[in-house]
N, C-alpha and C positions, 0 to 999 in steps of 0.2 A: 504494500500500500504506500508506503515512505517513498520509494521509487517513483512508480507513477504519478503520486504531486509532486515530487520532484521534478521530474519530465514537463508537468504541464505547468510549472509557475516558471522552466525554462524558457517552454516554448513561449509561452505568454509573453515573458522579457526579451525575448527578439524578434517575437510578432512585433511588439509598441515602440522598440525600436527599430525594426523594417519603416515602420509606418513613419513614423516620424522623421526619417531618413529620406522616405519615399515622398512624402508631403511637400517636405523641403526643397528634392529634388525639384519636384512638378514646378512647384514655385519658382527656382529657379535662382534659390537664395540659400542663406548660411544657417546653417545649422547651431551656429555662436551667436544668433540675436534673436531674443524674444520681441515678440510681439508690440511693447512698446521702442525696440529698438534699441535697448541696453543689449552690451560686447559683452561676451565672455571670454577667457582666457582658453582656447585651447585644450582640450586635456592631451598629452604623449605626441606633440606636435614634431618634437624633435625624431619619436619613431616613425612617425604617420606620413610626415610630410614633407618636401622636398626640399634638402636645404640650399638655397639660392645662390650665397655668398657668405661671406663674411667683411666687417669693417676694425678698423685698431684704430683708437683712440686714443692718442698718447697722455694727454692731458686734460683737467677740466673734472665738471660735473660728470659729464657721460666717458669719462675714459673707460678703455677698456675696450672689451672684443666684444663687436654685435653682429653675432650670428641672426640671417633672415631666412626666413621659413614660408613656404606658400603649399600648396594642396598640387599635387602631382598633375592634376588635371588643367589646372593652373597655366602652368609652366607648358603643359602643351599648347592651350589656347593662345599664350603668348607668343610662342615660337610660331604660329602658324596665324596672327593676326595681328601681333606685333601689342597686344593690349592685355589687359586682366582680364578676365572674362566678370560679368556680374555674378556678385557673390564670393570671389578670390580674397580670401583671408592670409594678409601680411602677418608674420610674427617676428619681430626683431624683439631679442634675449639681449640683455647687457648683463656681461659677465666683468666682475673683476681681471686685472690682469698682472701676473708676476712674473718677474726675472730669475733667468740662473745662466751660468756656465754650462754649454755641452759639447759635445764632440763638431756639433756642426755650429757653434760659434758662442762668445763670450755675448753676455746682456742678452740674452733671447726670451722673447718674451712668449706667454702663455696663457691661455686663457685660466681660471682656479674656479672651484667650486662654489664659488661668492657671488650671488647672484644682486646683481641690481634691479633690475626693473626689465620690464616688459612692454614692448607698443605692440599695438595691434590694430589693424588697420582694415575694413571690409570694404571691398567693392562694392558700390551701388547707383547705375546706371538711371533708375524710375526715382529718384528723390521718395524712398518710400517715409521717411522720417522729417519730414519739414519742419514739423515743431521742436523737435526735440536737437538740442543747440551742439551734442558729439559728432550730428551729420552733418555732411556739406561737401559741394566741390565734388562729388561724386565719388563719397566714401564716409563710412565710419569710421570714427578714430578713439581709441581706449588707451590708457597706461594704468599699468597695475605694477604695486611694489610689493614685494616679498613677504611683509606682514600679515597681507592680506587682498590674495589670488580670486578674491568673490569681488571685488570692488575696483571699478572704475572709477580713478583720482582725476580724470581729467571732467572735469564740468563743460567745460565751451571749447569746443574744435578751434574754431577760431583765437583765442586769446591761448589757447594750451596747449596747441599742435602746429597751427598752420605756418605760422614762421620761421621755424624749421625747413619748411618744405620748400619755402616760396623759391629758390633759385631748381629745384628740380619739376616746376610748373611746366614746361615744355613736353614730360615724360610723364606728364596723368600724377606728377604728388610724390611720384617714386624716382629714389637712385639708381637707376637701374644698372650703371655702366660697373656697382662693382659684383654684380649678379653671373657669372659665366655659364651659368645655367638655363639661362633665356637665351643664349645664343642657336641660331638655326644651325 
């Protein structure tokens, strides 16, 4: 008997996860934004999803190695339309970074297990979130820090994200040139 509801509160949890996956799909959108349009963090993005590039930041607030992350499907839509596709979830990870001496050179730097902060960023082509002040410019945009992985710290896209961006406006908001993973 213990089996059998076993089986079937299996099947149950990825029947409502098919569905939900599937809805989403139909939709045509991300699976990381409820219904009023609040981001979520990704869960095992580093397993799941493609990793784009990397950035070193030698100095400053954001020093440090930022590893970017997109959805495999993503990164094909790019290669073969030269854009995100609607729904394309960016993850840039800021990790600490430290030094040592190795065989292949003195001061070598490396990313460490210190996590700083997270952007994340969704495509979205229909302005589906007009009121809500994280969307714009044809994207969501989220930062979450280490404390706490449920909370988007960024209030207003505009005053908390967009100027960062503004000299990558040409390429849709994104760096793409240190991405080698978009290349055709």
């Amino acid at each position: 008997m213990k089996k059998s509801y076993s089986l079937v509160l299996t099947l149950a949890a990825a029947l409502t996860g098919w569905l939900f996956y599937s809805v989403n799909a139909q939709e045509g959108f991300s699976p990381y934004v409820d219904t009023q349009g609040d981001i979520s963090l990704p869960d095992d993005f580093r397993g799941a999803m493609a990793h784009l590039g990397s950035w070193y930041v030698p100095e400053g607030g954001a020093s440090g190695f930022h590893d970017v992350y997109t959805e495999k499907g993503s990164v094909e839509s790019y290669r073969e339309n030269g854009t995100f596709p609607d729904g394309a979830t960016i993850v840039k990870e800021l990790r600490a970074a430290h030094s040592g001496d190795y065989t292949t050179g003195n001061g070598v730097n490396f990313a460490s297990e210190d996590l700083k902060q997270w952007f994340v960023m969704i495509k979205d082509t229909e302005n589906r979130f007009p009121n809500n002040p994280i969307w714009g410019d044809g994207w969501g945009w989220a930062l979450f820090m280490p404390d706490d992985l449920t909370a988007n710290v960024a209030n207003n896209y505009r005053e908390d994200c967009l100027s960062c961006h503004v000299p990558a406006r040409a390429t849709d908001w994104i760096y793409t040139e240190a991405y080698p993973t978009l290349a055709r």
